[in-house]
N, C-alpha and C positions, 0 to 999 in steps of 0.2 A: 356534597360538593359537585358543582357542575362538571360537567369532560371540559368544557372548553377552560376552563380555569386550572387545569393541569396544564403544565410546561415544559414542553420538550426538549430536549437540546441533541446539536447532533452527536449520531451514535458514532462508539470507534469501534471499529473492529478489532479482535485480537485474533492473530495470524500465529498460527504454529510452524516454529522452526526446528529444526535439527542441526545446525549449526552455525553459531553464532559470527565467523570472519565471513561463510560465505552471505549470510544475512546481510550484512553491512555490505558487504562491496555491491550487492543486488540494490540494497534501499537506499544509501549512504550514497555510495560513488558513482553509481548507475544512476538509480530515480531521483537522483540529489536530494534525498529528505537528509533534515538533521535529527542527530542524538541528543533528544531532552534529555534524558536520565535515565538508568539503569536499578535494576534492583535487583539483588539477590538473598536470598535469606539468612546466607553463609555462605563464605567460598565454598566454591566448589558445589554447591548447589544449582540447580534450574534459572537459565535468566529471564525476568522479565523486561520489558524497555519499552518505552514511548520514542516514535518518532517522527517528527512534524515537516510540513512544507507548506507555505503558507500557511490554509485555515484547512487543511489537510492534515489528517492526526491518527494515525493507524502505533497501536501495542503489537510486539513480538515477544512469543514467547515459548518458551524451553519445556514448561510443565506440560507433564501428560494430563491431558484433558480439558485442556486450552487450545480452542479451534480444531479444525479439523482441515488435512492437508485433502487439497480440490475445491476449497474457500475459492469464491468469485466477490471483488468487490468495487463497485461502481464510483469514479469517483468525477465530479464534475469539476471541469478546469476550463480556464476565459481564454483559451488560443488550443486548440488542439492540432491546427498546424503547427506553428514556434513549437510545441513541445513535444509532438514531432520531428521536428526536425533538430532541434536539440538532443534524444537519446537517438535518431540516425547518425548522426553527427560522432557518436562515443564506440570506444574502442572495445566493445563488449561482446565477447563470443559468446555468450549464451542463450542471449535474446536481440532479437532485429524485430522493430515495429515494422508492422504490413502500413501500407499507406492508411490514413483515416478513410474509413466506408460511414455513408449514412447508415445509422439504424433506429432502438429508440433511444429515448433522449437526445438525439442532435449524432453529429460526424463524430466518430472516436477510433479508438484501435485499442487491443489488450496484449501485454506481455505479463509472462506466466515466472514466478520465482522461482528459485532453485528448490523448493517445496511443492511446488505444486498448487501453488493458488495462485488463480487470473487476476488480474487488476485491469478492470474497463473504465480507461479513460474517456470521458466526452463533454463535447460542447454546446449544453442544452440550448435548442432552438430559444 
Protein backbone atom coordinates (compact mmCIF):
# COMPACT_ATOMS: atom_id res chain seq x y z
CA UNK A 1 0.00 0.00 0.00
CA UNK A 2 1.19 3.33 -0.96
CA UNK A 3 1.85 6.34 2.06
CA UNK A 4 -0.09 8.54 -0.05
CA UNK A 5 -3.12 6.19 -0.03
CA UNK A 6 -3.23 6.33 3.87
CA UNK A 7 -5.75 8.94 5.17
CA UNK A 8 -5.37 11.23 7.90
CA UNK A 9 -7.80 12.87 9.65
CA UNK A 10 -7.32 15.54 12.16
CA UNK A 11 -5.80 14.48 15.45
CA UNK A 12 -7.43 15.47 19.06
CA UNK A 13 -5.75 15.89 21.75
CA UNK A 14 -6.58 14.33 25.06
CA UNK A 15 -5.93 16.89 27.87
CA UNK A 16 -5.62 15.71 31.60
CA UNK A 17 -7.74 17.23 34.18
CA UNK A 18 -7.92 17.15 37.83
CA UNK A 19 -11.02 18.47 38.18
CA UNK A 20 -13.98 18.34 36.44
CA UNK A 21 -16.48 22.04 37.37
CA UNK A 22 -13.16 23.70 37.24
CA UNK A 23 -12.44 22.09 33.57
CA UNK A 24 -15.85 23.19 32.34
CA UNK A 25 -15.90 26.71 33.51
CA UNK A 26 -12.13 26.99 31.82
CA UNK A 27 -13.43 25.21 28.38
CA UNK A 28 -17.19 25.56 28.52
CA UNK A 29 -17.79 29.18 29.84
CA UNK A 30 -14.39 30.72 29.24
CA UNK A 31 -13.20 29.17 25.79
CA UNK A 32 -16.99 28.62 24.89
CA UNK A 33 -16.38 25.06 23.46
CA UNK A 34 -19.37 22.68 24.00
CA UNK A 35 -20.13 19.44 25.94
CA UNK A 36 -20.56 16.63 23.21
CA UNK A 37 -20.60 13.80 25.68
CA UNK A 38 -19.33 12.38 28.73
CA UNK A 39 -18.32 8.94 29.76
CA UNK A 40 -17.60 7.34 32.66
CA UNK A 41 -17.19 3.66 33.25
CA UNK A 42 -19.26 3.80 36.44
CA UNK A 43 -20.18 6.46 38.79
CA UNK A 44 -17.89 7.53 40.49
CA UNK A 45 -15.15 6.60 38.33
CA UNK A 46 -12.55 8.86 36.10
CA UNK A 47 -14.34 11.12 33.37
CA UNK A 48 -13.83 11.08 30.08
CA UNK A 49 -15.49 13.86 27.58
CA UNK A 50 -15.34 15.34 24.11
CA UNK A 51 -15.60 18.93 23.62
CA UNK A 52 -16.11 20.84 20.53
CA UNK A 53 -16.12 24.55 18.93
CA UNK A 54 -16.54 24.60 15.53
CA UNK A 55 -14.19 22.05 13.78
CA UNK A 56 -12.26 22.29 16.91
CA UNK A 57 -12.39 19.08 18.99
CA UNK A 58 -10.12 18.50 22.16
CA UNK A 59 -11.07 15.00 24.90
CA UNK A 60 -10.54 15.66 28.74
CA UNK A 61 -9.71 13.56 30.82
CA UNK A 62 -9.76 12.22 34.58
CA UNK A 63 -7.69 8.86 33.98
CA UNK A 64 -4.28 8.54 35.08
CA UNK A 65 -2.18 8.30 32.07
CA UNK A 66 -4.12 10.19 29.81
CA UNK A 67 -1.97 13.40 28.59
CA UNK A 68 0.26 14.81 30.42
CA UNK A 69 -0.37 18.20 32.53
CA UNK A 70 2.27 21.12 30.52
CA UNK A 71 0.44 19.60 27.16
CA UNK A 72 0.84 22.66 24.48
CA UNK A 73 -1.73 22.55 21.83
CA UNK A 74 -1.93 24.66 18.63
CA UNK A 75 -4.97 25.34 17.42
CA UNK A 76 -5.91 27.40 14.16
CA UNK A 77 -8.76 29.74 14.19
CA UNK A 78 -10.12 32.54 11.15
CA UNK A 79 -10.13 35.79 13.37
CA UNK A 80 -7.73 35.77 16.08
CA UNK A 81 -8.48 39.40 16.74
CA UNK A 82 -12.75 38.80 17.39
CA UNK A 83 -11.36 35.91 19.51
CA UNK A 84 -9.42 37.87 21.21
CA UNK A 85 -11.27 40.16 22.04
CA UNK A 86 -14.11 38.00 22.86
CA UNK A 87 -12.20 36.11 26.04
CA UNK A 88 -10.78 39.90 26.82
CA UNK A 89 -14.19 40.83 26.90
CA UNK A 90 -15.17 37.86 29.87
CA UNK A 91 -15.19 38.05 33.37
CA UNK A 92 -12.37 35.43 34.12
CA UNK A 93 -9.72 35.64 36.86
CA UNK A 94 -7.51 33.17 35.91
CA UNK A 95 -6.54 33.80 32.52
CA UNK A 96 -6.24 37.31 30.38
CA UNK A 97 -5.01 36.91 26.85
CA UNK A 98 -1.69 39.17 25.99
CA UNK A 99 -2.54 40.91 22.79
CA UNK A 100 -2.07 38.51 19.52
CA UNK A 101 2.06 38.63 18.63
CA UNK A 102 3.27 37.40 15.16
CA UNK A 103 5.07 34.10 15.48
CA UNK A 104 4.75 30.79 13.46
CA UNK A 105 1.97 30.06 11.98
CA UNK A 106 0.37 33.51 11.66
CA UNK A 107 -0.62 36.27 14.82
CA UNK A 108 -1.95 34.35 17.85
CA UNK A 109 -1.79 34.44 21.74
CA UNK A 110 -1.84 31.32 24.38
CA UNK A 111 -3.88 30.95 27.60
CA UNK A 112 -2.88 28.25 30.00
CA UNK A 113 -5.79 25.84 31.85
CA UNK A 114 -6.31 25.34 35.42
CA UNK A 115 -3.97 22.20 34.67
CA UNK A 116 -1.33 23.32 33.12
CA UNK A 117 -1.60 22.95 29.37
CA UNK A 118 -1.10 25.91 26.88
CA UNK A 119 -3.50 26.32 24.24
CA UNK A 120 -1.86 28.40 21.09
CA UNK A 121 -4.31 29.97 19.21
CA UNK A 122 -3.37 31.48 15.68
CA UNK A 123 -4.22 32.76 12.50
CA UNK A 124 -2.26 30.88 9.72
CA UNK A 125 -0.79 33.33 7.31
Amino acid sequence: MAADSVRFVVPVPVLRIFDVSKAYEFYRDYLGFTLDWEHRFESGLPLYAQLSRSDAVIHLSEHHGDGTPGTVVWIAVSDIHRLHAELAAKDYGYARPGAPENGPGGPGFAVIDPFGNTLRFAQPD
